[in-house]
N, C-alpha and C positions, 0 to 999 in steps of 0.2 A: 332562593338563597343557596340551595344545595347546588347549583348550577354553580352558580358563580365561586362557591369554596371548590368544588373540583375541578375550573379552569383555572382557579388563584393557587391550587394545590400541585396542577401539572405543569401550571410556570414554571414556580420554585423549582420543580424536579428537572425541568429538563435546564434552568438556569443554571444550576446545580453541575447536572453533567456537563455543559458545553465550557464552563469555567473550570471543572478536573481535567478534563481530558484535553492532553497537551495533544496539538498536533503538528509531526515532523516537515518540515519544509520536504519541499519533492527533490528527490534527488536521481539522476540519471543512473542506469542499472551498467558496469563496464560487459566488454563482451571481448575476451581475446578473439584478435581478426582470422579465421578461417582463411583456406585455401581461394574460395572464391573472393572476388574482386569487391562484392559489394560490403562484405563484413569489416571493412576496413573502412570503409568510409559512411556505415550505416549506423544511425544515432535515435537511440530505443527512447519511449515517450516517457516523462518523467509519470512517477506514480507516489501518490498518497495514499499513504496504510493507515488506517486509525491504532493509535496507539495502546492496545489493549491486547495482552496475551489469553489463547495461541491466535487470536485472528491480526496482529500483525506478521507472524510469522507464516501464514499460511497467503497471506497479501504480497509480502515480499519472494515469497517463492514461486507464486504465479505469475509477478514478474518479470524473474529472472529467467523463467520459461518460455513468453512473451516475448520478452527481447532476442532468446535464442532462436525460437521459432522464424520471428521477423528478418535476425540478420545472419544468424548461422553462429559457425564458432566455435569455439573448444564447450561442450554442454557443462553449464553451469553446476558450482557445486550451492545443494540445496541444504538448508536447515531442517536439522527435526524441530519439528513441533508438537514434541508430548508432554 
């Protein structure tokens, strides 16, 4: 019986969480185009942050690194996350 109340107790919990925690559609990161040729026409992968502070903000700024790394660019201005 103890089995089954603590798989029926960690449903609810994580039913719980998956129904709070909204999650943001993916949205592409911009990158003003650099000198080189390809940063203008280079198109960075969309990313999903879990909606939870600071780890969306530390999500969205590895992104935007990401995307500078991969296409170049004026370097991103990043958020603090404190």
């Amino acid at each position: 019986m103890k089995t089954f109340t603590s798989a029926f107790s960690l449903t609810c919990l994580l039913a719980s969480l998956v129904a709070a925690t909204p999650i943001a559609a993916p949205s592409t990161v911009a990158v003003t185009a650099a000198s080189n040729g390809t940063a203008a026409t280079c198109q960075c992968e969309a990313v999903i942050c879990v909606q939870s502070w600071p780890e969306s903000c530390h999500c969205s700024n590895d992104a935007k690194i990401d995307c500078y790394n991969k296409c170049g660019g004026e370097y991103p201005t990043l958020a603090t996350c404190e």
